[in-house]
Biotite code that builds the C-alpha atoms (Angstrom):
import biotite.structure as struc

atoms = struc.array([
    struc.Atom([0.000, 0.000, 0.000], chain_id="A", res_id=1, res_name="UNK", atom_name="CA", element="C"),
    struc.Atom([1.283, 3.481, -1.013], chain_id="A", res_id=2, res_name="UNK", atom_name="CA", element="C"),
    struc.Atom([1.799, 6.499, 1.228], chain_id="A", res_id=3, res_name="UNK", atom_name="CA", element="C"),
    struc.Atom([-1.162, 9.186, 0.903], chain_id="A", res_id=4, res_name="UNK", atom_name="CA", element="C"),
    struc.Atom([-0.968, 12.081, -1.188], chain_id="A", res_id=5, res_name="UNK", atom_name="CA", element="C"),
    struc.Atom([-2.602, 14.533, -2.742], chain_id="A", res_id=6, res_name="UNK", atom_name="CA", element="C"),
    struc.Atom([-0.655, 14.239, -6.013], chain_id="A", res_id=7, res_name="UNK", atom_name="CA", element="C"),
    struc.Atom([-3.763, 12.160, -7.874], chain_id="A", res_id=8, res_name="UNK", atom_name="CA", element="C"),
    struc.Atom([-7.422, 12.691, -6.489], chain_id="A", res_id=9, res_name="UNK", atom_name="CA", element="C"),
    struc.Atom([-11.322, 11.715, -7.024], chain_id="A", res_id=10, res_name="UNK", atom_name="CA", element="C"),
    struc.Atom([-14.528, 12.400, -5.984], chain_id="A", res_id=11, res_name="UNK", atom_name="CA", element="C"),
    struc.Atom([-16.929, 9.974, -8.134], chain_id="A", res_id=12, res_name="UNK", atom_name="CA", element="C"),
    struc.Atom([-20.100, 8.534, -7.740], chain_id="A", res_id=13, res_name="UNK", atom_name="CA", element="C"),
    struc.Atom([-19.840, 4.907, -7.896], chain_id="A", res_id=14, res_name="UNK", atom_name="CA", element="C"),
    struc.Atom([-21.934, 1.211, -7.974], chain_id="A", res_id=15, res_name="UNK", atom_name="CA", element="C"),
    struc.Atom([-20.395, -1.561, -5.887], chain_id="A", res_id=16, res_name="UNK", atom_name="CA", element="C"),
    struc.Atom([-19.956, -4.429, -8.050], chain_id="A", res_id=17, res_name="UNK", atom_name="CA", element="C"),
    struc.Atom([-18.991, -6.691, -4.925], chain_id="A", res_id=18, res_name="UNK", atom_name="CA", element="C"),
    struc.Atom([-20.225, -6.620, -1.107], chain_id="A", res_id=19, res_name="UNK", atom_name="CA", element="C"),
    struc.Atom([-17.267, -4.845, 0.633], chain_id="A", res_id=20, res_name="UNK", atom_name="CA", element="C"),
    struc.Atom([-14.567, -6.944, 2.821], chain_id="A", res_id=21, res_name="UNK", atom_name="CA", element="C"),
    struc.Atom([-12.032, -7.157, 4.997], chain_id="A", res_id=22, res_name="UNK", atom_name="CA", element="C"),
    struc.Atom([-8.938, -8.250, 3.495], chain_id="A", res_id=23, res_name="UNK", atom_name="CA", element="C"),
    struc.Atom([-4.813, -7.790, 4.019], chain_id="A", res_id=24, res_name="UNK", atom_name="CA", element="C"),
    struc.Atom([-2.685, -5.491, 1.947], chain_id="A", res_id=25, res_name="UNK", atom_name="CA", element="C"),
    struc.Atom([0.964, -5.320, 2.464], chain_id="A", res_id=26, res_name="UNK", atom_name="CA", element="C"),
    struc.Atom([0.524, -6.240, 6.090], chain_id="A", res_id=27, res_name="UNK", atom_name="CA", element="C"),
    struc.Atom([-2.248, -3.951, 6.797], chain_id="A", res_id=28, res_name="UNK", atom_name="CA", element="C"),
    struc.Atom([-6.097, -4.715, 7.623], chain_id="A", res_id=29, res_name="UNK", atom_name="CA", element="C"),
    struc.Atom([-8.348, -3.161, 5.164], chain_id="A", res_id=30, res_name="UNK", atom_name="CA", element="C"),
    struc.Atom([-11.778, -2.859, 4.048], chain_id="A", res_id=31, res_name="UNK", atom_name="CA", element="C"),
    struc.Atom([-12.102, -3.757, -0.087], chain_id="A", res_id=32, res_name="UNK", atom_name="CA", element="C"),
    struc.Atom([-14.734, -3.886, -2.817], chain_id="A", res_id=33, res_name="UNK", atom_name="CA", element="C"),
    struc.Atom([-14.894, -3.123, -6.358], chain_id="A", res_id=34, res_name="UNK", atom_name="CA", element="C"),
    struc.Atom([-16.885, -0.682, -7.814], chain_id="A", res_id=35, res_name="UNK", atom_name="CA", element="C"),
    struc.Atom([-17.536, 1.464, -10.871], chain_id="A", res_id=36, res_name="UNK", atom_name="CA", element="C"),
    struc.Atom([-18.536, 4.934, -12.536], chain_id="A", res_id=37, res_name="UNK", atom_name="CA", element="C"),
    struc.Atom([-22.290, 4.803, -14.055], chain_id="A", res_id=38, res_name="UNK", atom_name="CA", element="C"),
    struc.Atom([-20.744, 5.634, -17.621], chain_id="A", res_id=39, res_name="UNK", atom_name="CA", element="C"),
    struc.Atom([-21.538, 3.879, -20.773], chain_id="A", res_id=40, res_name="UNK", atom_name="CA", element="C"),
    struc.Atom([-18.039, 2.930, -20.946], chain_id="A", res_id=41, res_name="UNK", atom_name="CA", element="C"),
    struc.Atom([-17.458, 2.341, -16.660], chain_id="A", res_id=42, res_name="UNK", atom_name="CA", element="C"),
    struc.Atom([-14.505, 3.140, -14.713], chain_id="A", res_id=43, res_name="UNK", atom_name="CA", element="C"),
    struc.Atom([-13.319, 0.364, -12.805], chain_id="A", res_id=44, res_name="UNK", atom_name="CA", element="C"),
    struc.Atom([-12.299, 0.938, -8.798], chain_id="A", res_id=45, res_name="UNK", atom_name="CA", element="C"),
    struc.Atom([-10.973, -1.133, -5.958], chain_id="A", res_id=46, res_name="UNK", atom_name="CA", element="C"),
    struc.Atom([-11.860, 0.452, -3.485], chain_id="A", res_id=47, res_name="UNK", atom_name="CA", element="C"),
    struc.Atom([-9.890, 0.513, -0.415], chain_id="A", res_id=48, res_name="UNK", atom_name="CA", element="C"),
    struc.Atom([-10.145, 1.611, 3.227], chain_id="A", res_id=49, res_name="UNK", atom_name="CA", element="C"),
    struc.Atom([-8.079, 1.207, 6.450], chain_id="A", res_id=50, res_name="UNK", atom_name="CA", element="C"),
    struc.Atom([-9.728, -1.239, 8.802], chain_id="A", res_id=51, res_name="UNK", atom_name="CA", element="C"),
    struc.Atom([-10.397, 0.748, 11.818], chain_id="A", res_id=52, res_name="UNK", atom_name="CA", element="C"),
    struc.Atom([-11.176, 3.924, 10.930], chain_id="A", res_id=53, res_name="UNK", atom_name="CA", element="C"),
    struc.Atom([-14.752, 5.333, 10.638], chain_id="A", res_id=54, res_name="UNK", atom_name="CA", element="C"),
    struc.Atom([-14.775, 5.674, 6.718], chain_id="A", res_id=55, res_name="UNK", atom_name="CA", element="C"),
    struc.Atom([-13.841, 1.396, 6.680], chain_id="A", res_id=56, res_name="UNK", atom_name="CA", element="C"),
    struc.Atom([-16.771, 1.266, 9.216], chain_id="A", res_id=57, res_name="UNK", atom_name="CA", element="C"),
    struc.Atom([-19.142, 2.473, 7.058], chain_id="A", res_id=58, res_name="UNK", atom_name="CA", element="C"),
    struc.Atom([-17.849, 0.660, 3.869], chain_id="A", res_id=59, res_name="UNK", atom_name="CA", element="C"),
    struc.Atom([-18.556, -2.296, 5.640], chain_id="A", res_id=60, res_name="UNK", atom_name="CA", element="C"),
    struc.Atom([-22.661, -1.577, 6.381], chain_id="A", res_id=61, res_name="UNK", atom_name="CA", element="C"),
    struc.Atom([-22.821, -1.497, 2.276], chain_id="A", res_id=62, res_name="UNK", atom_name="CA", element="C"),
    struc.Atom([-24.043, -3.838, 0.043], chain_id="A", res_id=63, res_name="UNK", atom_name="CA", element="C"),
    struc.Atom([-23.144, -4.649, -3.705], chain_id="A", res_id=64, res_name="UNK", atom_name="CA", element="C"),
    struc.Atom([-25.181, -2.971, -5.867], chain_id="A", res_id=65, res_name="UNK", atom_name="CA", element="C"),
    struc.Atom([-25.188, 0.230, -3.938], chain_id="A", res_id=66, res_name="UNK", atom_name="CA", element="C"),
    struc.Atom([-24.987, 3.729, -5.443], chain_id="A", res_id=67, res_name="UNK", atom_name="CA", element="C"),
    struc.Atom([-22.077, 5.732, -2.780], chain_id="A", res_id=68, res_name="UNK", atom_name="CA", element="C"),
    struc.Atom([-20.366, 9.291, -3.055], chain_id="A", res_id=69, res_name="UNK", atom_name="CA", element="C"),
    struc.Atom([-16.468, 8.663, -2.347], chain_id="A", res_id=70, res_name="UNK", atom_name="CA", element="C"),
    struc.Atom([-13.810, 10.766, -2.511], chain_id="A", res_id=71, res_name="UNK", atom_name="CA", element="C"),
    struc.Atom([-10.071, 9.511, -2.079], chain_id="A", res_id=72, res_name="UNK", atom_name="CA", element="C"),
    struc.Atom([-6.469, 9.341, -3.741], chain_id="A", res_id=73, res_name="UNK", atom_name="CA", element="C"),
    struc.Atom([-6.312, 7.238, -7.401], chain_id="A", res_id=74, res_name="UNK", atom_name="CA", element="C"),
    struc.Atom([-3.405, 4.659, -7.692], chain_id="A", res_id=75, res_name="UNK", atom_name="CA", element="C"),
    struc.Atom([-3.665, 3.041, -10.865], chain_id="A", res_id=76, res_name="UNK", atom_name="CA", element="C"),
    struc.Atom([-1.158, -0.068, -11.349], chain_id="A", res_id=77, res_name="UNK", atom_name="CA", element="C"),
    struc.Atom([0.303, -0.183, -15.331], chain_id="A", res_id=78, res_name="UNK", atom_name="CA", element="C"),
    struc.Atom([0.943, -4.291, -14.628], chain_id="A", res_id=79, res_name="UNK", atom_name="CA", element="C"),
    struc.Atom([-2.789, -5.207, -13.232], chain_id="A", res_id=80, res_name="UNK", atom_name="CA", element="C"),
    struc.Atom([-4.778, -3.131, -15.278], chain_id="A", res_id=81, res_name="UNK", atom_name="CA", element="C"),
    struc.Atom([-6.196, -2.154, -11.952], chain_id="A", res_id=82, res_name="UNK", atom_name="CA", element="C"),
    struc.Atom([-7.326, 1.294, -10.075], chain_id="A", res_id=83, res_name="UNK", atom_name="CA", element="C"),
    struc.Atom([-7.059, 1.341, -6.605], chain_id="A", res_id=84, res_name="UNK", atom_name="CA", element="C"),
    struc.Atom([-9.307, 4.268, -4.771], chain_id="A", res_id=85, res_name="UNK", atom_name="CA", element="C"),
    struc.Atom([-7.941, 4.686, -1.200], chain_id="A", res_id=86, res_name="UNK", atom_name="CA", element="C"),
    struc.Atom([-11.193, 6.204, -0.211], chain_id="A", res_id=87, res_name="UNK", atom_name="CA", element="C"),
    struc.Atom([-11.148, 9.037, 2.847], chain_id="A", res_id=88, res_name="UNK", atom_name="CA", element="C"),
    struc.Atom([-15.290, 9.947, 2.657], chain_id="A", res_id=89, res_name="UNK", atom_name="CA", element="C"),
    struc.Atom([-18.093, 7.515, 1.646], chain_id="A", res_id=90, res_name="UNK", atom_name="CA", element="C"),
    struc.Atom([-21.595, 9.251, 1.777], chain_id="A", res_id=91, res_name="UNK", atom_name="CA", element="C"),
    struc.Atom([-24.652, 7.144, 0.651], chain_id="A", res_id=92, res_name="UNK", atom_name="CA", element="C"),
    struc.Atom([-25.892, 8.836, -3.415], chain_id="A", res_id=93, res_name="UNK", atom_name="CA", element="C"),
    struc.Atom([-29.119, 9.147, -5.441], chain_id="A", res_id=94, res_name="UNK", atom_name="CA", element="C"),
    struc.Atom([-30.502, 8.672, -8.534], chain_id="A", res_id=95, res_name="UNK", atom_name="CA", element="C"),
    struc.Atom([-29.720, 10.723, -11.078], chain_id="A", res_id=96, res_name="UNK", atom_name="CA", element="C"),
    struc.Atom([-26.318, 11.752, -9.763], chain_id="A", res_id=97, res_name="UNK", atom_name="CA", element="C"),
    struc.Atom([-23.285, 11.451, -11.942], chain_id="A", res_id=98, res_name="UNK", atom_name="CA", element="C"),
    struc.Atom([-20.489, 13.538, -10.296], chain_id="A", res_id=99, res_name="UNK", atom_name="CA", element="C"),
    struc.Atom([-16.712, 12.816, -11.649], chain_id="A", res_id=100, res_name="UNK", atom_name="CA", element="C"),
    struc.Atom([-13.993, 14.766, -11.153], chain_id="A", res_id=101, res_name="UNK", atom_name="CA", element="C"),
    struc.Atom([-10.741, 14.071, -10.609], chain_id="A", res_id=102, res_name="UNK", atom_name="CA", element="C"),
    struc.Atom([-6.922, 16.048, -9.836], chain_id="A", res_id=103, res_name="UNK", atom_name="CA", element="C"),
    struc.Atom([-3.437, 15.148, -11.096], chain_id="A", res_id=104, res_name="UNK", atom_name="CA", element="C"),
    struc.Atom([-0.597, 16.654, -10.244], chain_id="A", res_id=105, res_name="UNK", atom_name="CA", element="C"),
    struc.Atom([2.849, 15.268, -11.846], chain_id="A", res_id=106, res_name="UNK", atom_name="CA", element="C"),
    struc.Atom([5.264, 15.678, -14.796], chain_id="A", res_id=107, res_name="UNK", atom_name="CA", element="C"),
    struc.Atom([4.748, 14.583, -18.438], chain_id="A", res_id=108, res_name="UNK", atom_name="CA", element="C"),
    struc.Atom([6.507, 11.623, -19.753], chain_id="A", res_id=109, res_name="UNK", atom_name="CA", element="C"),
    struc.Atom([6.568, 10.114, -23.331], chain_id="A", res_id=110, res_name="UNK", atom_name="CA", element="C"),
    struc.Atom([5.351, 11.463, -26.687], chain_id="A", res_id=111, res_name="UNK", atom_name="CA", element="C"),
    struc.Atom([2.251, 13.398, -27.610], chain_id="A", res_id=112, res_name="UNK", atom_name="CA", element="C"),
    struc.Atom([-0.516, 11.608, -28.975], chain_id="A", res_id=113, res_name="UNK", atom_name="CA", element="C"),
    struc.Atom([-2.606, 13.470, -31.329], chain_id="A", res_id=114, res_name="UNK", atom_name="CA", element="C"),
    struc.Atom([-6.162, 12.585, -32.562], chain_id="A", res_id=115, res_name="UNK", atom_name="CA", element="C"),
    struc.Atom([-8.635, 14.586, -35.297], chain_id="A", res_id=116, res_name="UNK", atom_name="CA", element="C"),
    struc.Atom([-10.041, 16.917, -32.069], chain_id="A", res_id=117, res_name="UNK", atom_name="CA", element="C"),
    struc.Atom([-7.848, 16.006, -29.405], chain_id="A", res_id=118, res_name="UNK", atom_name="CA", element="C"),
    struc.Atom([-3.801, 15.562, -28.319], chain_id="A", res_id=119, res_name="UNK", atom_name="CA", element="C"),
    struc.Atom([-3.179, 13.173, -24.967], chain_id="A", res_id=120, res_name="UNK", atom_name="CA", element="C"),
    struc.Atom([0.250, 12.878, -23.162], chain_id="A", res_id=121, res_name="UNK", atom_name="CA", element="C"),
    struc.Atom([1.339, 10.733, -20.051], chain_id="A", res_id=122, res_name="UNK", atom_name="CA", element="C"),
    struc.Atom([1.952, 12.352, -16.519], chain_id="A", res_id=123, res_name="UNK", atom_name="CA", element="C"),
    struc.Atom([3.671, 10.229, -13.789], chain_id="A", res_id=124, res_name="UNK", atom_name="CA", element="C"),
    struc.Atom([2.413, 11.255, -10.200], chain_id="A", res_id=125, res_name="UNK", atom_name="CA", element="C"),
    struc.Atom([5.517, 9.569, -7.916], chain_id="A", res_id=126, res_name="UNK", atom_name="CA", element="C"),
    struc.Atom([5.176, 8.009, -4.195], chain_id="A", res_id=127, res_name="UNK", atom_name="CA", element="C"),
    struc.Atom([6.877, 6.511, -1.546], chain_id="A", res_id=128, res_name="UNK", atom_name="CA", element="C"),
    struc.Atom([6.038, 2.822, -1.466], chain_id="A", res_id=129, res_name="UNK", atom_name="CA", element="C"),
    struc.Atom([6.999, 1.463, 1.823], chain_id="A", res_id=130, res_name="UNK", atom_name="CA", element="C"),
    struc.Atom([6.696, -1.948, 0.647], chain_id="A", res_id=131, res_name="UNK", atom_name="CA", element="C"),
    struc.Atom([9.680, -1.448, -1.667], chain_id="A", res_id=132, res_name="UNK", atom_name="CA", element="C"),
    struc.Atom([11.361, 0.854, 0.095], chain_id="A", res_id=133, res_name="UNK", atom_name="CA", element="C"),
    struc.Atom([11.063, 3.206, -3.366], chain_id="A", res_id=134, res_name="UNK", atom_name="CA", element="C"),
    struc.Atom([9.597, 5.664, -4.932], chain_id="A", res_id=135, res_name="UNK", atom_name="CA", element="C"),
    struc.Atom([6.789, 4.383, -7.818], chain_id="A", res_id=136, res_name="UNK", atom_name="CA", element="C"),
    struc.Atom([5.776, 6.408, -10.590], chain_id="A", res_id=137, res_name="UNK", atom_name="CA", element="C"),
    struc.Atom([1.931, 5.793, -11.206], chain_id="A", res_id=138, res_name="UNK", atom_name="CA", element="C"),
    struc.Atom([1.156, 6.762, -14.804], chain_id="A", res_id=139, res_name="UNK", atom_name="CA", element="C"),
    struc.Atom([-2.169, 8.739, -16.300], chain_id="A", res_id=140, res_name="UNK", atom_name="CA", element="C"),
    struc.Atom([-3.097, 10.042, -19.272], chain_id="A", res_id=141, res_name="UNK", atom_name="CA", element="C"),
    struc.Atom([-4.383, 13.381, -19.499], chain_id="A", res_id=142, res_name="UNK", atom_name="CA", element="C"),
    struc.Atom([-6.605, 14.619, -23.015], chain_id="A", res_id=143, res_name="UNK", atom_name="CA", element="C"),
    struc.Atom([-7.115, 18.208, -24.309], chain_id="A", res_id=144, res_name="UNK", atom_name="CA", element="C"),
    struc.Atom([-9.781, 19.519, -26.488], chain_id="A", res_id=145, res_name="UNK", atom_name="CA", element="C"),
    struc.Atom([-10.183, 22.724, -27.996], chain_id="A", res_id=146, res_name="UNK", atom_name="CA", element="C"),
    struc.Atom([-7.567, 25.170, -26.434], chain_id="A", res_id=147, res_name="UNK", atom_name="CA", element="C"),
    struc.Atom([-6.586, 22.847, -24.113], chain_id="A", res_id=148, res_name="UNK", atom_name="CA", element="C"),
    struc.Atom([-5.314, 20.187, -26.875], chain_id="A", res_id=149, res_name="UNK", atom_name="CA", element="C"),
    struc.Atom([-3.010, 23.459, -28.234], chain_id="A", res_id=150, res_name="UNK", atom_name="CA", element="C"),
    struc.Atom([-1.572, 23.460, -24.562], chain_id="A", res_id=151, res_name="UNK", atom_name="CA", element="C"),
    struc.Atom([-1.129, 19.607, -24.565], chain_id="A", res_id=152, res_name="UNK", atom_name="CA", element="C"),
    struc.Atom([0.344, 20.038, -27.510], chain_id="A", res_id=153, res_name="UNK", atom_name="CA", element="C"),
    struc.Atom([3.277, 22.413, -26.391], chain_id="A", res_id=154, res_name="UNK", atom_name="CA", element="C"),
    struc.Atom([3.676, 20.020, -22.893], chain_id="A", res_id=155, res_name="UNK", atom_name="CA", element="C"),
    struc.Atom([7.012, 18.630, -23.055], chain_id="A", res_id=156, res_name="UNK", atom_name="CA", element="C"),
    struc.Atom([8.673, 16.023, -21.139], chain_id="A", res_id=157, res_name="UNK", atom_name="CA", element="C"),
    struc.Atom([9.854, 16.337, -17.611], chain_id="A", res_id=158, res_name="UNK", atom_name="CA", element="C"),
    struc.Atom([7.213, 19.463, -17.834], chain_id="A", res_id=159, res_name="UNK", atom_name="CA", element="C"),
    struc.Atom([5.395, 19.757, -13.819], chain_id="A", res_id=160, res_name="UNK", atom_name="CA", element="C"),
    struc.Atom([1.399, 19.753, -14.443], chain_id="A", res_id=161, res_name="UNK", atom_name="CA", element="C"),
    struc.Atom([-1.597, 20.322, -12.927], chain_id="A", res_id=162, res_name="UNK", atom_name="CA", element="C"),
    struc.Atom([-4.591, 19.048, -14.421], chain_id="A", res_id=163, res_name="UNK", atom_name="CA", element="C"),
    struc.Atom([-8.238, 18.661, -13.278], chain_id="A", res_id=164, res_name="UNK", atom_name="CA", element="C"),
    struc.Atom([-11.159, 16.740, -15.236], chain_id="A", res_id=165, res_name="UNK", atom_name="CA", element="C"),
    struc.Atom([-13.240, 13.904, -15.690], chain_id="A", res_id=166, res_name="UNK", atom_name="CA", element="C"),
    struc.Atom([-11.708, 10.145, -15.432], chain_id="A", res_id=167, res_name="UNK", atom_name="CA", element="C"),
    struc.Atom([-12.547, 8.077, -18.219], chain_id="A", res_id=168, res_name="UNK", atom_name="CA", element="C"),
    struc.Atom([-11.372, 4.127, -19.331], chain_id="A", res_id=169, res_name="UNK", atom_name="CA", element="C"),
    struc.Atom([-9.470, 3.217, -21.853], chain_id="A", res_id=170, res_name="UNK", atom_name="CA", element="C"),
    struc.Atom([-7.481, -0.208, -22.736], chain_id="A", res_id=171, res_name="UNK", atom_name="CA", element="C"),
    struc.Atom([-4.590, -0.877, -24.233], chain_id="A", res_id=172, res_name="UNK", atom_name="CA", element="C"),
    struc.Atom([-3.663, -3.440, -26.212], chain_id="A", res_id=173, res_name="UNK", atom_name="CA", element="C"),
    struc.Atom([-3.682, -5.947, -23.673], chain_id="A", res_id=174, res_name="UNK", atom_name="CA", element="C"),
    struc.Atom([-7.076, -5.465, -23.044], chain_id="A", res_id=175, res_name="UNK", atom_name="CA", element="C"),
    struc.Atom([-6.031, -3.531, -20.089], chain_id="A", res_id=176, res_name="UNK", atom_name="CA", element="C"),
    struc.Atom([-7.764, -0.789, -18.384], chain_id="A", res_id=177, res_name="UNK", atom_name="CA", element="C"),
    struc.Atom([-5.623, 2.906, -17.896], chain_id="A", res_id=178, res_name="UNK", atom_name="CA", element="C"),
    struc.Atom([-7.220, 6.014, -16.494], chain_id="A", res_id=179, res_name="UNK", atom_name="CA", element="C"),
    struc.Atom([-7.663, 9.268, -19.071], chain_id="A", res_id=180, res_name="UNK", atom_name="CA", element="C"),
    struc.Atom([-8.536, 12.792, -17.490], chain_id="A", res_id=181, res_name="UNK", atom_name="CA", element="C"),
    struc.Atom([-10.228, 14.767, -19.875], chain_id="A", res_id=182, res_name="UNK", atom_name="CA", element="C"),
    struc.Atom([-8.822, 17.966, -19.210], chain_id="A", res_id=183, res_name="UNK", atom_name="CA", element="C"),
    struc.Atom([-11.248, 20.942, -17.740], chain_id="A", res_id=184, res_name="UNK", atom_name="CA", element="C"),
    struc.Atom([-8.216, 22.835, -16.096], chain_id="A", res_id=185, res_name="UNK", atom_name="CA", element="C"),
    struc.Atom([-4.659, 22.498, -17.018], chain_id="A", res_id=186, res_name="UNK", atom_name="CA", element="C"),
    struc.Atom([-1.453, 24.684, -15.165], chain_id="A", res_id=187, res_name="UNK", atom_name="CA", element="C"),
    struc.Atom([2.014, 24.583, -15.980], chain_id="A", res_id=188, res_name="UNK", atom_name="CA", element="C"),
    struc.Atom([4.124, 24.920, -12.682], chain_id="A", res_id=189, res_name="UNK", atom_name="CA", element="C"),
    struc.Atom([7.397, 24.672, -14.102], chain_id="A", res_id=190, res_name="UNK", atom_name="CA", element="C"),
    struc.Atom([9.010, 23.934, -17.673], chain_id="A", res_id=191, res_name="UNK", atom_name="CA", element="C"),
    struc.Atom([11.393, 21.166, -18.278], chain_id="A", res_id=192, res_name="UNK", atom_name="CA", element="C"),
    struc.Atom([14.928, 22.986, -17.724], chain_id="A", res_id=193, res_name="UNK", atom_name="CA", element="C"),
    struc.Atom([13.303, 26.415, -16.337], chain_id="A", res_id=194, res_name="UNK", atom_name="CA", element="C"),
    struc.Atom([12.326, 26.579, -13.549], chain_id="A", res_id=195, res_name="UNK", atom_name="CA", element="C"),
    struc.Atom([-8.725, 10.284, -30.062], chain_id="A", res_id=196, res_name="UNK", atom_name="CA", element="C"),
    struc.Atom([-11.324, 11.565, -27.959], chain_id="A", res_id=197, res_name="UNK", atom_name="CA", element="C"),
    struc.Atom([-13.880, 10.249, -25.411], chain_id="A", res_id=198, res_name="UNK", atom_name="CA", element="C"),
    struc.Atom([-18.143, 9.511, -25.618], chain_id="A", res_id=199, res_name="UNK", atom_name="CA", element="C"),
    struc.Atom([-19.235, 12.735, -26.001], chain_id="A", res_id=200, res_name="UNK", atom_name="CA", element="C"),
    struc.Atom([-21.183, 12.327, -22.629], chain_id="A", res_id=201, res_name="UNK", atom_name="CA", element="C"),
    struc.Atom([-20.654, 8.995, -20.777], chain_id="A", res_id=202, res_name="UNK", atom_name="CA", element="C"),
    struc.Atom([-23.594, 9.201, -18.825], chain_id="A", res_id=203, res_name="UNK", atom_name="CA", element="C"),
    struc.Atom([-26.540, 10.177, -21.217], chain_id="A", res_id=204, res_name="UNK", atom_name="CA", element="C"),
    struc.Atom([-29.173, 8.715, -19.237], chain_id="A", res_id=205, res_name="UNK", atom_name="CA", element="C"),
    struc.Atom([-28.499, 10.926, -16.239], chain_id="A", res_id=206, res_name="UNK", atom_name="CA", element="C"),
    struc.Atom([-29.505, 14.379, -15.312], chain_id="A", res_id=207, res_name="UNK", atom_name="CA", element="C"),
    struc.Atom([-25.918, 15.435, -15.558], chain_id="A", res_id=208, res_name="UNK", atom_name="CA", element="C"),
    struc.Atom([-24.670, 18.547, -17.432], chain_id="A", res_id=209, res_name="UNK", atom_name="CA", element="C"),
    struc.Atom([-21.392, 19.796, -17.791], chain_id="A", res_id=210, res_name="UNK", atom_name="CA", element="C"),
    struc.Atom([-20.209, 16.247, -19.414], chain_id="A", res_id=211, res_name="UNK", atom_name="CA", element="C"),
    struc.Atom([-20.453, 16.898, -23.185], chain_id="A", res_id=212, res_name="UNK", atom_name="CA", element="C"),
    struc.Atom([-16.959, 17.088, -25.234], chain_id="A", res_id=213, res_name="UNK", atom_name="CA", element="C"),
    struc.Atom([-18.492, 21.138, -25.672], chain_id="A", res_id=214, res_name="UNK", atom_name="CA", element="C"),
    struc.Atom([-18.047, 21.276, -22.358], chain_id="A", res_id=215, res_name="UNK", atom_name="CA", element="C"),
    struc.Atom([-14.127, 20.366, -22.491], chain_id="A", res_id=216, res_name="UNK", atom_name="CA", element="C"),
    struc.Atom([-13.195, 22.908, -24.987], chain_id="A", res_id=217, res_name="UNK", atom_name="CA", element="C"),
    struc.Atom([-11.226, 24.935, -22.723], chain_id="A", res_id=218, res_name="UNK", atom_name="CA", element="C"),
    struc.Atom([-13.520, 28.347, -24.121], chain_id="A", res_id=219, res_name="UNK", atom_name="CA", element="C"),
    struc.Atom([-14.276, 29.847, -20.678], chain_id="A", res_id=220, res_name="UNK", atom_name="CA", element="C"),
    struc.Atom([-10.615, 29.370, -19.284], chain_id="A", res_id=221, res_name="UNK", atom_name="CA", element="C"),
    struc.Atom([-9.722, 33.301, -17.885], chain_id="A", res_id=222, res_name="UNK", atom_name="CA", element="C"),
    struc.Atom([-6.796, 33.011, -19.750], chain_id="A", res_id=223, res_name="UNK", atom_name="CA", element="C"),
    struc.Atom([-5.696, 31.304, -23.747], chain_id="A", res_id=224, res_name="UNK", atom_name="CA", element="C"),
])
């Protein structure tokens, strides 16, 4: 189990898929279940509490098939295909509700990716992983439309980010799932050296709005 941080965030509405349990990770009691995003295309979650505490407590009183509200820190593992959600709220939800948003805060890695309306790049959010003693990068990929694909498009490796948006799935060739963030908000910290595209609304039988690709264009950002 990796340290907390802030570097990677999410506060989604999710379904259990499984009736949560208690369970051992790297020598620690937790409280596990796996659970996804109401999109047509669903973002998979394990997510993961620390036995004793009161957010564990109440992950235990659910039941698979249950619609919750959790927040928590995203570590997404390249290897499994997997996305753990080390949850620190879990509130009970209601119909209707589709809320995902999620933070990232790293440094770009690898080559732009550029698609008819969009451009994607990698950013690695680093932790301490007491279990190996090291520091592991955990990888996302973060997508720009609009004016934010012309900023993707100038990221450059090594390049500190901030990005906030909505998490959607995506597989590679593998068949594995990795975690996009289609970019709302993108900020540029610091420059290396000085100091295609998603549904256009993944959860069309909701009462969401603010979901649709217009909606990702980048056109009410206070600055271009």
């Amino acid at each position: 189990c990796a340290e907390h941080s802030d570097l990677s965030t999410a506060y989604v509405t999710v379904t259990l898929g499984t009736t949560p349990t208690a369970n051992v990770c790297a020598g620690q009691e937790v409280v596990e279940a796996f659970a996804s995003t109401n999109s047509e295309t669903p973002v998979n979650f394990l997510i993961r509490a620390r036995a004793g505490s009161s957010v564990a407590s109440s992950l235990l009183q659910k039941q698979k098939d249950q619609f919750l509200l959790v927040t928590g820190e995203l570590i997404p593992n390249e290897d499994t295909g997997e996305t753990v959600l080390l949850i620190r709220t879990v509130n009970d939800a209601h119909e209707g509700q589709f809320i995902n948003e999620a933070n990232v805060m790293g440094r770009c890695g690898g080559r732009i990716r550029e698609a008819a309306k969009s451009s994607s790049i990698g950013v690695a959010v680093n932790r301490y992983d007491a279990t190996q003693s090291d520091t592991q990068a955990h990888w996302f990929r973060i997508r720009g439309f609009g004016k934010l694909k012309d900023r993707v498009d100038k990221l450059t490796s090594g390049d500190l980010v901030e990005v906030s948006g909505m998490l959607t799935a995506a597989s590679n060739k593998e068949g594995k799932q990795y975690l996009e963030v289609k970019t709302r908000f993108l900020k540029v910290h610091q420059k290396k050296g000085g100091g295609g595209g998603g549904l256009s609304n993944p959860a069309p039988k909701s009462n969401a709005a603010g979901m649709d690709d217009s909606d990702f264009l980048g056109d009410d950002m206070p600055f271009s």
